[in-house]
PDBQT receptor file of N, H, CA, C and O in Angstrom, charges set to zero:
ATOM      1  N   UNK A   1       0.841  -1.162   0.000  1.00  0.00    +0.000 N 
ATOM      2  CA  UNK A   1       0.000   0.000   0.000  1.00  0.00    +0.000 C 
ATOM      3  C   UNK A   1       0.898   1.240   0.000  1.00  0.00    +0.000 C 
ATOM      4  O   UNK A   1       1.612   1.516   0.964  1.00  0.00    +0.000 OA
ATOM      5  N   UNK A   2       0.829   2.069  -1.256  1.00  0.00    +0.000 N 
ATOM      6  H   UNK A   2       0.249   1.845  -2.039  1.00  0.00    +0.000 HD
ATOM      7  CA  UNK A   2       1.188   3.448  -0.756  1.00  0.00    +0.000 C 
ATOM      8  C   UNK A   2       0.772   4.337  -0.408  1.00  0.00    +0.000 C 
ATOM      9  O   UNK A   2      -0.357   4.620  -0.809  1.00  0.00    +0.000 OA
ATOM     10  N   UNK A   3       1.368   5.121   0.394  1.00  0.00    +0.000 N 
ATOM     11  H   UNK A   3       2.285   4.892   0.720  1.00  0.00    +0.000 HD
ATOM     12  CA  UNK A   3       1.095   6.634   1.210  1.00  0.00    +0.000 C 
ATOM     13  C   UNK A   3       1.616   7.568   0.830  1.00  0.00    +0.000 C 
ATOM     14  O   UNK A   3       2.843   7.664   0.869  1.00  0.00    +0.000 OA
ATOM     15  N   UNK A   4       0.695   8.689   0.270  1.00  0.00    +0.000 N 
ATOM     16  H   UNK A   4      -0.301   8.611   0.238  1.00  0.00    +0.000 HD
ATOM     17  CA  UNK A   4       1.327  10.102  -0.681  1.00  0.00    +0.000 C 
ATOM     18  C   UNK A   4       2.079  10.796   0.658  1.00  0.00    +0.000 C 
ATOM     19  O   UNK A   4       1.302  11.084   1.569  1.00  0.00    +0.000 OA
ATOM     20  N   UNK A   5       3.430  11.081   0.869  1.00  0.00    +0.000 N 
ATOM     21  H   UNK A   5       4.062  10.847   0.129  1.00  0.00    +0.000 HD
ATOM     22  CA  UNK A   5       4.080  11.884   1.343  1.00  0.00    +0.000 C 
ATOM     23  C   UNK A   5       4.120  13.401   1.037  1.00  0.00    +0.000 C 
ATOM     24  O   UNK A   5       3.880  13.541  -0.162  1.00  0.00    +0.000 OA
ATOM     25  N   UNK A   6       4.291  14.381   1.536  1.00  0.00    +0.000 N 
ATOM     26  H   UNK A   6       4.486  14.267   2.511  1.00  0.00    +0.000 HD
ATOM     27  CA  UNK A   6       4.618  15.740   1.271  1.00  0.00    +0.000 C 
ATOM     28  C   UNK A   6       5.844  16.018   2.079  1.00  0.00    +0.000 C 
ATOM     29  O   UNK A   6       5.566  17.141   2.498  1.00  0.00    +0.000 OA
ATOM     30  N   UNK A   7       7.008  15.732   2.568  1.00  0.00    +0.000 N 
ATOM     31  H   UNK A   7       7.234  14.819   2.227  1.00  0.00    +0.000 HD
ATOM     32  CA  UNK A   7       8.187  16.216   2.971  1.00  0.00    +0.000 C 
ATOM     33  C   UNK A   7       8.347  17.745   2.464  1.00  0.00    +0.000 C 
ATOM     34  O   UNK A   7       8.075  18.124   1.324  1.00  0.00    +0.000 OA
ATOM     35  N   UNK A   8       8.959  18.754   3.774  1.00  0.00    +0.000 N 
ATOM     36  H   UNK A   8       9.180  18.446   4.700  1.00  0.00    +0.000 HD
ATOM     37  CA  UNK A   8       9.436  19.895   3.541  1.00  0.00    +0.000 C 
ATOM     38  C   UNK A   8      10.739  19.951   2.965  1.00  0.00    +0.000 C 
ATOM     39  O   UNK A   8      11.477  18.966   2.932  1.00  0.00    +0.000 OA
ATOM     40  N   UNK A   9      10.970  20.788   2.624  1.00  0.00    +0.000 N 
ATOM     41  H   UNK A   9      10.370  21.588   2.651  1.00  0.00    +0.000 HD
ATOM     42  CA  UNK A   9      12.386  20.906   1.655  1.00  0.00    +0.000 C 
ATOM     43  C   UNK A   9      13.238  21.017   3.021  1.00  0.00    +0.000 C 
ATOM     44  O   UNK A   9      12.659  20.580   4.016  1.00  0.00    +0.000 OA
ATOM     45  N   UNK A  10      14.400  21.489   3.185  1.00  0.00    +0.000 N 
ATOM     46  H   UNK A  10      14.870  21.844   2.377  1.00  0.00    +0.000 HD
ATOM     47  CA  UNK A  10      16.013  21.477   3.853  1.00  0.00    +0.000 C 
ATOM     48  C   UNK A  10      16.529  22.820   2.979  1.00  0.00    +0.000 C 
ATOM     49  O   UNK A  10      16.496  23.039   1.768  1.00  0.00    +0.000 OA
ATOM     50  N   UNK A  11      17.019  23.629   4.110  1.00  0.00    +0.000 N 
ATOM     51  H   UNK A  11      17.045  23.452   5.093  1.00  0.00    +0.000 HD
ATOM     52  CA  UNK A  11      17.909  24.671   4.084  1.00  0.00    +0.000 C 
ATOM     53  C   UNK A  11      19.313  24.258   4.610  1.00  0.00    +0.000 C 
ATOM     54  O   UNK A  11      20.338  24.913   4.422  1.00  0.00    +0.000 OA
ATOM     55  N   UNK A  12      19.224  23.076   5.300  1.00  0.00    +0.000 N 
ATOM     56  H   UNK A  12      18.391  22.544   5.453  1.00  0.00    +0.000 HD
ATOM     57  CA  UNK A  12      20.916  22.952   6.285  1.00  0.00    +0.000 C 
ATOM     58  C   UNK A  12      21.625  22.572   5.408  1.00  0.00    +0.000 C 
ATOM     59  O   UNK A  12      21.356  21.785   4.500  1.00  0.00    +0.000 OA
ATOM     60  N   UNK A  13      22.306  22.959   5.567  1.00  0.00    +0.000 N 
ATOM     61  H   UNK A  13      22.524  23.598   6.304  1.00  0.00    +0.000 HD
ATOM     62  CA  UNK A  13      24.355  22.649   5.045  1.00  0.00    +0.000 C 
ATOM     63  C   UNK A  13      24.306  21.178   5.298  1.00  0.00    +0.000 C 
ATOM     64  O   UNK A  13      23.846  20.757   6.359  1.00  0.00    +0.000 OA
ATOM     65  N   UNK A  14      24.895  20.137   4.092  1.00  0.00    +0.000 N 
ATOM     66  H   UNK A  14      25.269  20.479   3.229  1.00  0.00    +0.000 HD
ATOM     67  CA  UNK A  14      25.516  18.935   4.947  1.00  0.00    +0.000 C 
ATOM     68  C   UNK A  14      26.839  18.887   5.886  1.00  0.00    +0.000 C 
ATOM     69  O   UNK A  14      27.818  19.614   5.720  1.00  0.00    +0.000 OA
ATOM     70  N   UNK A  15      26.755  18.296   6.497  1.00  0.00    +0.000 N 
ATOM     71  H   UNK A  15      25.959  17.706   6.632  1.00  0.00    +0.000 HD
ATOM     72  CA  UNK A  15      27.601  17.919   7.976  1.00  0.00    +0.000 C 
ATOM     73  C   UNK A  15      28.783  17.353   7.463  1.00  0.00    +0.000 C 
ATOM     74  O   UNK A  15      28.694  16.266   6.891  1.00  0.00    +0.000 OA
ATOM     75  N   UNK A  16      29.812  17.877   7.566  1.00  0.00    +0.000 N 
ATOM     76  H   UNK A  16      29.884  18.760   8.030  1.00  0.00    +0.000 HD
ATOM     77  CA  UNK A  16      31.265  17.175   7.350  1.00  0.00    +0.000 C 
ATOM     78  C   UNK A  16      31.379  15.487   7.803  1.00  0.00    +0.000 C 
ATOM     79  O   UNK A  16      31.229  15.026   8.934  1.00  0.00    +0.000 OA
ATOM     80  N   UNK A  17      31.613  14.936   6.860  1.00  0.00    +0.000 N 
ATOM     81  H   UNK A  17      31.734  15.311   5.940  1.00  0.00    +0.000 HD
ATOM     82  CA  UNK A  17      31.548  13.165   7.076  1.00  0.00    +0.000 C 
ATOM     83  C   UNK A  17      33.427  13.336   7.307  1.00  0.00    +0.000 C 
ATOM     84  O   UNK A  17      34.310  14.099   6.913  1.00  0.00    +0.000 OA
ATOM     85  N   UNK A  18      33.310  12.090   8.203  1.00  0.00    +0.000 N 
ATOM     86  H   UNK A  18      32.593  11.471   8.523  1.00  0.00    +0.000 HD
ATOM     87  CA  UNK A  18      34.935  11.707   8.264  1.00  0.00    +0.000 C 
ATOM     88  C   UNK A  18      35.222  11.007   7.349  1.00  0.00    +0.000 C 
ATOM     89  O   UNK A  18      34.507  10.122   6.879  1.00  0.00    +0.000 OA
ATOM     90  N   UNK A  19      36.376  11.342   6.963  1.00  0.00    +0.000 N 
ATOM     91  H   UNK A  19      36.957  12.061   7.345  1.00  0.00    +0.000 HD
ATOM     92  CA  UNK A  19      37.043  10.336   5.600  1.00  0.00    +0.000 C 
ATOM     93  C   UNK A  19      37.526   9.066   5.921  1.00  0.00    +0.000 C 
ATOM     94  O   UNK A  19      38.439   8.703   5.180  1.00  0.00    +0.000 OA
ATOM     95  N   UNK A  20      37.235   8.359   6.701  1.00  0.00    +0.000 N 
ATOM     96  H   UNK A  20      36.493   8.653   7.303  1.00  0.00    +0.000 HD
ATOM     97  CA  UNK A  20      37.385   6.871   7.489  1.00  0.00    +0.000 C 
ATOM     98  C   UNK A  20      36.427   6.178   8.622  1.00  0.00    +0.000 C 
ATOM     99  O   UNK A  20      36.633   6.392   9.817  1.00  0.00    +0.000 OA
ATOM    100  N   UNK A  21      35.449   5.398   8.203  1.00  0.00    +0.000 N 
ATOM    101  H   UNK A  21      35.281   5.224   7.233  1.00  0.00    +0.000 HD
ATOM    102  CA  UNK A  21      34.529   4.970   9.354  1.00  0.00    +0.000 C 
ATOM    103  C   UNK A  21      35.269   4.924  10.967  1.00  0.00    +0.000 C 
ATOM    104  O   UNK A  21      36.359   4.418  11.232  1.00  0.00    +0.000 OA
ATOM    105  N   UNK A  22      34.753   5.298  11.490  1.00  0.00    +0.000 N 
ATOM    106  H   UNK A  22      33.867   5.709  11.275  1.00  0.00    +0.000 HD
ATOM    107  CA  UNK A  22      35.436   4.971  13.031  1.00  0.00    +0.000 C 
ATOM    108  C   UNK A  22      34.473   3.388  13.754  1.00  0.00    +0.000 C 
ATOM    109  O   UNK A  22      33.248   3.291  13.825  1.00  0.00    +0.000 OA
ATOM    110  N   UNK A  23      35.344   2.494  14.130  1.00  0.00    +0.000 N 
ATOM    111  H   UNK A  23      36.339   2.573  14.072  1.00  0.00    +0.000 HD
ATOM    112  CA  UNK A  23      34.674   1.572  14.491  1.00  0.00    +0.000 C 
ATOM    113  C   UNK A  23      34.827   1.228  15.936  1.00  0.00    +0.000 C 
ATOM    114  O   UNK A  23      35.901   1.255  16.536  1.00  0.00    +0.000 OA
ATOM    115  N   UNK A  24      33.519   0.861  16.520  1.00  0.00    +0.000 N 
ATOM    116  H   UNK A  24      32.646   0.839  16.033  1.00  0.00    +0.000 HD
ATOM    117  CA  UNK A  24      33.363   0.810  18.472  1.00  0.00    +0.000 C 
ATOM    118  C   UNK A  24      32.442  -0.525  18.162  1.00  0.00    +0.000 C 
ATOM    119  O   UNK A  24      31.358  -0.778  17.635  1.00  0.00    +0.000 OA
ATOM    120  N   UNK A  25      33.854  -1.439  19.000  1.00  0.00    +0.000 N 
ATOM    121  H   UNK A  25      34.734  -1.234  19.428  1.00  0.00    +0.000 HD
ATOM    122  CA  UNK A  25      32.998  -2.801  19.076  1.00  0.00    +0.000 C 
ATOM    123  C   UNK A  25      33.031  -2.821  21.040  1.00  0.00    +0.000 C 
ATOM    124  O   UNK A  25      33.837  -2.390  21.865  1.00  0.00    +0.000 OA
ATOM    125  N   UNK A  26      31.844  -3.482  21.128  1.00  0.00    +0.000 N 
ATOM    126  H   UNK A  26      31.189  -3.832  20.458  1.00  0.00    +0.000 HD
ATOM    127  CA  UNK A  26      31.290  -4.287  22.417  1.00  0.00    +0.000 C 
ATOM    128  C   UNK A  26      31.636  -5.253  22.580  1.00  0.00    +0.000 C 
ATOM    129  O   UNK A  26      30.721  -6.046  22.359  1.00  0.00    +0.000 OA
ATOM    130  N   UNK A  27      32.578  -5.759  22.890  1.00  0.00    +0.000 N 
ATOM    131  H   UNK A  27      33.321  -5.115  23.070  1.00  0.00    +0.000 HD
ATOM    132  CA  UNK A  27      32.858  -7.393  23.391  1.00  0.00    +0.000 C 
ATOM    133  C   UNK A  27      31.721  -8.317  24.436  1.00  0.00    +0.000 C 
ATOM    134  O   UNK A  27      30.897  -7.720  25.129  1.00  0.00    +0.000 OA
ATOM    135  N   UNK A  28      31.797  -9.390  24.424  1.00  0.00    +0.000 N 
ATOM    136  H   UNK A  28      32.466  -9.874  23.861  1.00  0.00    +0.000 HD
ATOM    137  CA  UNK A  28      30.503 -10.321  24.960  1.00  0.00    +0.000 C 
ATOM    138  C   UNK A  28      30.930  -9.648  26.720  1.00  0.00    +0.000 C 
ATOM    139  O   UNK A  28      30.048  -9.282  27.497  1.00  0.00    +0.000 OA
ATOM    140  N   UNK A  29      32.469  -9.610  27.065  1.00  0.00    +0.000 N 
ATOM    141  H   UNK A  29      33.185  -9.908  26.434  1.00  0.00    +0.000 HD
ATOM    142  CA  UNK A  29      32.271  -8.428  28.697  1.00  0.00    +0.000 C 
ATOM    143  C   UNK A  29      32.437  -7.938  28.809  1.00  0.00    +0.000 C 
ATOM    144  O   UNK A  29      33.179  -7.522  29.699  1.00  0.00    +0.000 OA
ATOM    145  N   UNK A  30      31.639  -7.180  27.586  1.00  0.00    +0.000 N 
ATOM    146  H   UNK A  30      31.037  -7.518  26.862  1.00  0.00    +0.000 HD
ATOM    147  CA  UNK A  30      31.207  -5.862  27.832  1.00  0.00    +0.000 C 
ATOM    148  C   UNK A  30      32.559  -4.606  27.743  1.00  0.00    +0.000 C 
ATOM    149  O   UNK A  30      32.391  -3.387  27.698  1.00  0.00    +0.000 OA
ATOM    150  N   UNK A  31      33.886  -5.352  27.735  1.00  0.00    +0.000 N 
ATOM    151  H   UNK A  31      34.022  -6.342  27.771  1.00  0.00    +0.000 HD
ATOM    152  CA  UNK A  31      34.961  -4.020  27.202  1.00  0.00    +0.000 C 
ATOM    153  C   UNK A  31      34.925  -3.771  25.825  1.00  0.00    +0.000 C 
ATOM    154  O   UNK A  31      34.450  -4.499  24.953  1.00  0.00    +0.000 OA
ATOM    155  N   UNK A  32      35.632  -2.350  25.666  1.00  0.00    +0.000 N 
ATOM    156  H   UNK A  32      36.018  -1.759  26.375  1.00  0.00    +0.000 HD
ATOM    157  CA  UNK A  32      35.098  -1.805  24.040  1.00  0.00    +0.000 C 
ATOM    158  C   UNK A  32      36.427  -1.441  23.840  1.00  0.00    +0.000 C 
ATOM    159  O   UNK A  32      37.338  -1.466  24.668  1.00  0.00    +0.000 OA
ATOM    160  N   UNK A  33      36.466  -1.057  22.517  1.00  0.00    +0.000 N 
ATOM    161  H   UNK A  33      35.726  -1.037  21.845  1.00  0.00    +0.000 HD
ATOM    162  CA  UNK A  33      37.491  -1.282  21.791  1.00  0.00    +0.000 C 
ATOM    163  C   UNK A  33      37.375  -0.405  20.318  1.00  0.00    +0.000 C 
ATOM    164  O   UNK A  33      36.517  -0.517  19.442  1.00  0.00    +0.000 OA
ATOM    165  N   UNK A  34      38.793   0.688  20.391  1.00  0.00    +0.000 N 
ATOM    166  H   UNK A  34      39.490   0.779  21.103  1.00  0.00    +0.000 HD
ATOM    167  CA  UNK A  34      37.840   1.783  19.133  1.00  0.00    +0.000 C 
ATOM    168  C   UNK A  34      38.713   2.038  18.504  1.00  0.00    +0.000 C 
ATOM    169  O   UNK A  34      39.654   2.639  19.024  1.00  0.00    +0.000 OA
ATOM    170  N   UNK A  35      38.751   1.617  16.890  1.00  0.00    +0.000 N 
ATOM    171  H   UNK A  35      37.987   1.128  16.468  1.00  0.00    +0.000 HD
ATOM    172  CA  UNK A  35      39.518   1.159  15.823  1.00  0.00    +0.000 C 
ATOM    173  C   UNK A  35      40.673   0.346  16.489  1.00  0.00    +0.000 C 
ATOM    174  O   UNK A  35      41.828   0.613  16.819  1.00  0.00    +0.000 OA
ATOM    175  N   UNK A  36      39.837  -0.810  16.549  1.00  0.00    +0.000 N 
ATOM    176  H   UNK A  36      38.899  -1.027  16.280  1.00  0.00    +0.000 HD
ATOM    177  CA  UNK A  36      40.488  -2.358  17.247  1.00  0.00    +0.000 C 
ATOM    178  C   UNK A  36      41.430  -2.078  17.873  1.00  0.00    +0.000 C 
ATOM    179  O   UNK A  36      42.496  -2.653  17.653  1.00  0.00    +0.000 OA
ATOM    180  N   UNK A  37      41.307  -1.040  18.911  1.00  0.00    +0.000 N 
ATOM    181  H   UNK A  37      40.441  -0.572  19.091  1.00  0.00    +0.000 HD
ATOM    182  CA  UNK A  37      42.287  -0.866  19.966  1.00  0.00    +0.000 C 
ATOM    183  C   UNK A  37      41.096  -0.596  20.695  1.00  0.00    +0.000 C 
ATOM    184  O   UNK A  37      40.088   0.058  20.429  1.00  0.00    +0.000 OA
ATOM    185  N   UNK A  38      41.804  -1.887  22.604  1.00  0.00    +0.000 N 
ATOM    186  H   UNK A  38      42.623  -2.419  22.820  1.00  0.00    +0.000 HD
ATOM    187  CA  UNK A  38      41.183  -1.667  23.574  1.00  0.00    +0.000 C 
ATOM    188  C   UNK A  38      41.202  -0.193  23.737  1.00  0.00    +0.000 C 
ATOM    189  O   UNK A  38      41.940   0.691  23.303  1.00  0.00    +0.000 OA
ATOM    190  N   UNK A  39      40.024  -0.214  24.599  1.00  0.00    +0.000 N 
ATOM    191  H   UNK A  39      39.425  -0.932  24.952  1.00  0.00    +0.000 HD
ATOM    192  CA  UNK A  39      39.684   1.435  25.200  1.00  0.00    +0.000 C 
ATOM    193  C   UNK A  39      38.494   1.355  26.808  1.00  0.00    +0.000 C 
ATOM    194  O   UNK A  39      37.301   1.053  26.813  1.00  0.00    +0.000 OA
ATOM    195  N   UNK A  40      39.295   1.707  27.890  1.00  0.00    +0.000 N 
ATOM    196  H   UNK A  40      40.264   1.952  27.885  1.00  0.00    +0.000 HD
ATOM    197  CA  UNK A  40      38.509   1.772  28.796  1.00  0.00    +0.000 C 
ATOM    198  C   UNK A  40      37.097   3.094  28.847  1.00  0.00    +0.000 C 
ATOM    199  O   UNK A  40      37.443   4.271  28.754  1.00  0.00    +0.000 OA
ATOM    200  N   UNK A  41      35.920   2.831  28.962  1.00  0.00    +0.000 N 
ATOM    201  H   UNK A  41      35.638   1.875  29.037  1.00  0.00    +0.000 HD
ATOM    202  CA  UNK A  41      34.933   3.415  29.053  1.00  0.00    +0.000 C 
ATOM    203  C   UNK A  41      35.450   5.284  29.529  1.00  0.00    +0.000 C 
ATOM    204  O   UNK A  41      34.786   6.091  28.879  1.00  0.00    +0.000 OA
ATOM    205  N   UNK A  42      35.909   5.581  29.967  1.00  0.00    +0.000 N 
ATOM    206  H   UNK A  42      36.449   4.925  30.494  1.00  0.00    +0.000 HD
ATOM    207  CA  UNK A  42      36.189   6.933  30.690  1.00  0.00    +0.000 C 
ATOM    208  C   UNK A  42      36.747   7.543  29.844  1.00  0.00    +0.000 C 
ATOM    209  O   UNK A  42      36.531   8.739  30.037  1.00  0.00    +0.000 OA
ATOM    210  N   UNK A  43      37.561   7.332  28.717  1.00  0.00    +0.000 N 
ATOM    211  H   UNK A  43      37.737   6.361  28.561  1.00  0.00    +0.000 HD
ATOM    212  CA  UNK A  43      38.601   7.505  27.795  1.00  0.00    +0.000 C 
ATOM    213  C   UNK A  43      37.799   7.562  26.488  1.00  0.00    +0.000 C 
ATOM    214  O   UNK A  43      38.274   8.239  25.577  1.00  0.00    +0.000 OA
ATOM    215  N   UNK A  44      36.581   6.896  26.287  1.00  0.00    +0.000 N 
ATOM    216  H   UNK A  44      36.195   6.345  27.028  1.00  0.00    +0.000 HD
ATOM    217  CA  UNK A  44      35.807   7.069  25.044  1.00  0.00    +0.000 C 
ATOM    218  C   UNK A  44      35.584   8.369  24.663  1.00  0.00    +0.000 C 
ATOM    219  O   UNK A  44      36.000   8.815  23.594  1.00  0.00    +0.000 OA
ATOM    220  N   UNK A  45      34.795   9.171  25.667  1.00  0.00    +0.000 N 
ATOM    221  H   UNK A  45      34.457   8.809  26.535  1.00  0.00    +0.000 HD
ATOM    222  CA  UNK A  45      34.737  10.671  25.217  1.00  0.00    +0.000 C 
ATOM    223  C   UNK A  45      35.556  11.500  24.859  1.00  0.00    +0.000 C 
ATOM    224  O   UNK A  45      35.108  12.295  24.032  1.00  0.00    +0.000 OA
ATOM    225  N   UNK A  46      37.369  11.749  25.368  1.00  0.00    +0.000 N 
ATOM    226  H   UNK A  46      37.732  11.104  26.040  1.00  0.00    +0.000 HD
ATOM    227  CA  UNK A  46      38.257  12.138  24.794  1.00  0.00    +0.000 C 
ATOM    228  C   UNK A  46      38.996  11.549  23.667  1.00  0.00    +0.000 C 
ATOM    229  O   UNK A  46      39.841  12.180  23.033  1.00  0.00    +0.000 OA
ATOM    230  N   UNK A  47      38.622  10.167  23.393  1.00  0.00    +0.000 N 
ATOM    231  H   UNK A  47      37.935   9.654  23.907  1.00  0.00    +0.000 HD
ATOM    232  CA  UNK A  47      39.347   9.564  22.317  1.00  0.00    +0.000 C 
ATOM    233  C   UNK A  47      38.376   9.995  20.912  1.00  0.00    +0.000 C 
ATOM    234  O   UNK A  47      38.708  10.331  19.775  1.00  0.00    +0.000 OA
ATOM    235  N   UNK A  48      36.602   9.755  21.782  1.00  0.00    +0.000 N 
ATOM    236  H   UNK A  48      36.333   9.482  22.706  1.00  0.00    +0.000 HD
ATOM    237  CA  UNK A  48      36.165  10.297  19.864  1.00  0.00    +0.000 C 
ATOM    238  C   UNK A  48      36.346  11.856  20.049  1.00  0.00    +0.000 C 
ATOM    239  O   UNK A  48      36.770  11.929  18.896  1.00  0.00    +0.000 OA
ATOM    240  N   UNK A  49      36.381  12.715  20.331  1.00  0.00    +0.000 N 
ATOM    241  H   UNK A  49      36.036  12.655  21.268  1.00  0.00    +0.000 HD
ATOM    242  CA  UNK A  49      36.227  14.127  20.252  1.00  0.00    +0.000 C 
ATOM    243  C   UNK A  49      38.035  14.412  19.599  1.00  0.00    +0.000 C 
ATOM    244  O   UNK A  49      38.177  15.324  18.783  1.00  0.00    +0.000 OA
ATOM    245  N   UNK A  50      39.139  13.682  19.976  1.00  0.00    +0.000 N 
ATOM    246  H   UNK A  50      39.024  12.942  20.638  1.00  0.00    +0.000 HD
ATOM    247  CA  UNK A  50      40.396  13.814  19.570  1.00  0.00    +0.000 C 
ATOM    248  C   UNK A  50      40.346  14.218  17.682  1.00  0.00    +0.000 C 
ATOM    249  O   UNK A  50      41.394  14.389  17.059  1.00  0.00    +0.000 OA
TER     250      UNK A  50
């Protein structure tokens, strides 16, 4: 079944993409790990903002 949409147009600027996915894996306990280097939880916020 389709549904007639009306979407508003967009004035915003696109958002600068990084030129390399950044990857954050969850291990099964639960430690993470960001671009396959361990990383303790406290350290996440200064490591993605770096």
């Amino acid at each position: 079944m389709d549904v007639p949409v009306d979407l508003p147009g967009s004035n915003a600027a696109p958002a600068d993409r990084q030129p390399e996915p950044i990857y954050i894996t969850v291990q099964k306990d639960l430690s993470l790990s960001l671009a396959f280097e361990p990383i303790d939880r406290d350290s996440l916020g200064a490591s993605w903002t770096a």
